[in-house]
N, C-alpha and C positions, 0 to 999 in steps of 0.2 A: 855708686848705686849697688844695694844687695839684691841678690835674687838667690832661690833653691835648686840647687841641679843634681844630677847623680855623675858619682863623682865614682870612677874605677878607682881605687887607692894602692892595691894591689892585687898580685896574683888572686883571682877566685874570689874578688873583696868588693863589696860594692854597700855604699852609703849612700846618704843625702846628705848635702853642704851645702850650708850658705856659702856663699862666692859674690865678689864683688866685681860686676861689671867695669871694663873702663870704657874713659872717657871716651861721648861720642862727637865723631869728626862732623866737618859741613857737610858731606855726602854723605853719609848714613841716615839710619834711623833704629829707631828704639821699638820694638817688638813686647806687647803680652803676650807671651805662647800660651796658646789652648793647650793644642793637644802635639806632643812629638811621635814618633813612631819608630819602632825597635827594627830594625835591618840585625835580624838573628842570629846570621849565619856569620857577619862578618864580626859582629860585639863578642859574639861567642869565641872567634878568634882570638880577638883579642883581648877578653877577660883571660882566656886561657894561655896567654902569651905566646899566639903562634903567629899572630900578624906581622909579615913583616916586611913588607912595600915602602919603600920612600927610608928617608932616616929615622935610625934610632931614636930619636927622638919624636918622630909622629905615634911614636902606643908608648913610650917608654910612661911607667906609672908615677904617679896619680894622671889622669886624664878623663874629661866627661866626654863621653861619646853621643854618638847621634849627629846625622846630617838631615836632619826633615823634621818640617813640623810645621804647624798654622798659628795665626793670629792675627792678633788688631793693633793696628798702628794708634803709639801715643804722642810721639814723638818725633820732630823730623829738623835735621841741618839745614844751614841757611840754603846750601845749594841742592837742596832736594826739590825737584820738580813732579817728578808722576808718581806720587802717591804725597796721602796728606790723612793726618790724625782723622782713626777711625774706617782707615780701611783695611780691608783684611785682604792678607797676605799670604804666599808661603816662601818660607827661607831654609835657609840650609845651614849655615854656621855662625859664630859666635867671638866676642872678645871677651875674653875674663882674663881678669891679672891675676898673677903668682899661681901660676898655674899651667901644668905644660897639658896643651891640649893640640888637636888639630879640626874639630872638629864644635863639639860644642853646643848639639844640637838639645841635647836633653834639658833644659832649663827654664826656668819659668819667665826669663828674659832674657829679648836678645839685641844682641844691637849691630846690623849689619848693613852694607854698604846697597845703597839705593841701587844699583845695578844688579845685584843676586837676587832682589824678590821679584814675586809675580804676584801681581794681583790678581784675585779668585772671583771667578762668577757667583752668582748668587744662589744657583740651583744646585750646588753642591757643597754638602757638609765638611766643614772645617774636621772632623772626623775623618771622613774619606780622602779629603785632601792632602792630607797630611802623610800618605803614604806613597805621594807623588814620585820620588825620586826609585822607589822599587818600582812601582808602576811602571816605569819611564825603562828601565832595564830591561821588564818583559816585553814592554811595547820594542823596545831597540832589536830585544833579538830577534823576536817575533818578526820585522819588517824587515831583516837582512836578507833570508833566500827567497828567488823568485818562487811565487803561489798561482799556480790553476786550479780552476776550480775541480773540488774533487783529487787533488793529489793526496796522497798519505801521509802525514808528519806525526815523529815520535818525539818527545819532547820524554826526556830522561833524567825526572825529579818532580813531584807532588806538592812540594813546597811553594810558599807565595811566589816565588819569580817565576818556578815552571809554571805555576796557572795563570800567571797574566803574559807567561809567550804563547800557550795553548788558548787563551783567550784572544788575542792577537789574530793567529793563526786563522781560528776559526771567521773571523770576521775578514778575513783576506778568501775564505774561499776551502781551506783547506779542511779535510777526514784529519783531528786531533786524535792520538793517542798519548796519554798520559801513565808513565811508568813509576812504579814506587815499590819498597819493600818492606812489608810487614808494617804497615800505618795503615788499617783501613778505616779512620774517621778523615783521614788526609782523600782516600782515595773516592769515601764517599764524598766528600766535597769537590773534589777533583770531577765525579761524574754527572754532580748535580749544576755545577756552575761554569764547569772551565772547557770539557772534553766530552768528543765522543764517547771513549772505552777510555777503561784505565786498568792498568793492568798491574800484582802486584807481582813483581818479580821473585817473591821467597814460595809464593804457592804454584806460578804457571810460568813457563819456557817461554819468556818472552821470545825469541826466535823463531820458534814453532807456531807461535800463535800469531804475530806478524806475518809468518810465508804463509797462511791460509789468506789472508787481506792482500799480501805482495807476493808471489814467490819469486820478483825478478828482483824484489826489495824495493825500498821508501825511496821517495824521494828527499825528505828531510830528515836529520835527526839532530835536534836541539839538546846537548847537554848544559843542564841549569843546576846540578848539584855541586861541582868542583870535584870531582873523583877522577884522576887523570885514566885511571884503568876502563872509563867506560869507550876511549875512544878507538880502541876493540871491538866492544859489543856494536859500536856506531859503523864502524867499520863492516861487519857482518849484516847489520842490518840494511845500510845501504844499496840503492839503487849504482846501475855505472851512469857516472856525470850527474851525481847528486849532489847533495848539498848538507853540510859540517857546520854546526854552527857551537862554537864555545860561549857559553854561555854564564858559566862556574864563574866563583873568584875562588881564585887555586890554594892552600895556607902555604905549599907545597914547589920547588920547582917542577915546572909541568912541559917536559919535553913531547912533542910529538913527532912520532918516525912519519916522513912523508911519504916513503917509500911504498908501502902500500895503499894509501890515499895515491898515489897515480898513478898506480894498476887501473883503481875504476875513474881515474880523471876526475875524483869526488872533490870538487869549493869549498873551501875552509875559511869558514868568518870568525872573527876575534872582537866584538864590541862588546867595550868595558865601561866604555866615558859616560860621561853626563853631558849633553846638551842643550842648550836652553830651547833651541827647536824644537827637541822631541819632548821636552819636558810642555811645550804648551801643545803639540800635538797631542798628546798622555791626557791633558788639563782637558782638552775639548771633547773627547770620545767619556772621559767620564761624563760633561756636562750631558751631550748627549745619552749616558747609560747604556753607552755599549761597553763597559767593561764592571764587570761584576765585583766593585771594590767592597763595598761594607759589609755583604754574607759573608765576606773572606776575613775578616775582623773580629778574633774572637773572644779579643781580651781587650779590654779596655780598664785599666791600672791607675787609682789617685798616686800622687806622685809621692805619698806618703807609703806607699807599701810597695814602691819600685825593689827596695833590696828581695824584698824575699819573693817576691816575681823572679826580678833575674836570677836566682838561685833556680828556684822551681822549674821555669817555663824556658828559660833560654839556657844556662851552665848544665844543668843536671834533664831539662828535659821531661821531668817525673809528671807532667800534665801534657794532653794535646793542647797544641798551639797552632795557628797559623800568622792570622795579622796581631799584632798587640801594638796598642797605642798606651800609652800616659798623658791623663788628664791631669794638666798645670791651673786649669781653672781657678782652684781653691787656693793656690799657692802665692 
């Protein structure tokens, strides 16, 4: 079976290619993706060849990227039970032959194993939904340090996953502050949908301007960019017996000295996974609309003009961005 994907080929290279699905097992099913959704920070890695988690083999090029995305079942294995042609779904990866991939998400079909999808409510746009799996990141960190109501949390990056742990946050109870530098269309979305105050750190001393709110300092600070240097500044900002939450995917070895983290006896959380828990935890607070996913979605991409998007909006950055989806509809 052929279907359209984008397809990294090489360093800084990105196309669209027909690709031929393989054959699907008793327990799978067969997927029309709607829409997938670009995870920017980490494609950007790896169009740029700095990812490098797992074997050589998981970025080595050609490879189509993407873990998320929505659609409608057409197709299903003798032993498929809960779900059946016609319902909609979201899944996360992919089989295609002659082709080294690991992920597979970007494609206008997919064909995966009956236990990876979730099936979607109905009050929520296949659009929205389809950004589940980042979603599910900010929800994760966002739930790791304990929250009273009215505590301080800084959350250190403007970007889609710092707004949905400050989005989080605030729905736990917690005064959000969202940190950024020199993006202020990031930080006016940041103030209109995610946080308290956002602050951009190239025009005001975040330090100074947090001890007027803390002078004994936070009791959170979330970093959500991967900048190993910031956990310094988090350091500084910190409350004693606070709370550290790593939040980043690092390109980078990212050592941390604990030695001064147990001066102020400060908690250091590291949640990276994906769990199918949190991910229907994630699924339900959208249904309900407590998490401000589609304002945050600024590009929506036919899947015919993905290359010079990822040039633009993801490798080179030359437009504001936050959420971007690709529309497979037509494909």
């Amino acid at each position: 079976m052929k279907a359209k994907a984008v397809v990294f080929t090489e360093k800084s290279k990105v196309s669209i290619q027909e690709v031929t699905l393989s054959e699907m097992a008793d327990n799978e099913v067969l997927v029309d993706v709607e829409y997938s959704f670009v995870s920017s920070g980490t494609e950007r890695w790896v169009l740029n060849g700095k990812f490098h988690y797992g074997s050589e083999q998981d970025y080595a090029f050609p490879l189509i990227p993407g873990y998320q995305h929505t659609g409608q079942v057409v197709a299903t294995g003798k032993d498929v039970k809960s779900v059946k042609p016609g319902d909609r779904v979201f899944g996360s990866f992919n089989k295609i032959e002659n082709i080294l991939l690991k992920w597979g998400g970007h494609c206008s079909k997919s064909i995966e194993a009956e236990s990876n999808l979730i099936c979607l409510p109905e009050n929520v746009s296949n659009l929205t939904r389809s950004s589940l799996v980042i979603a599910q990141v900010g929800y994760n960190g966002g739930s790791r340090p304990p929250v009273e109501p009215g505590d301080i949390a800084v959350v250190l990056g403007d970007g889609l996953i710092g707004q949905f742990i400050a989005q989080n946050l605030r729905l736990r109870g917690a005064y959000v502050i969202i940190a950024g530098k020199s993006n202020a269309k990031r930080l006016e979305y940041a103030r209109k949908y995610s946080c308290d105050m956002a602050i951009d750190t190239a025009q005001v001393d975040i330090k100074a301007q947090v001890a007027k709110l803390a002078p004994e300092g936070v009791k959170i600070v979330i970093e959500a960019i991967g900048i190993p240097e910031n956990t310094s500044l988090a350091y500084d900002l910190l409350a004693y017996n606070g709370h550290y939450v790593l939040n980043g995917f690092y390109p980078v070895e990212h050592r941390v000295d604990l030695n001064p983290l147990s001066w102020k006896e400060i908690t250091v959380y590291n949640p990276a996974s994906i769990q199918r828990p949190r991910m229907i935890k994630t699924l339900n607070l959208m249904a309900k609309k407590k998490l401000n996913v589609l304002p945050l979605i600024t590009h929506v991409i036919k899947f015919s003009d993905a290359s010079a998007a990822y040039e633009s909006l993801v490798l080179n950055e030359k437009e504001f961005s936050l959420g971007i989806a690709i529309d497979w509809r037509d494909a």
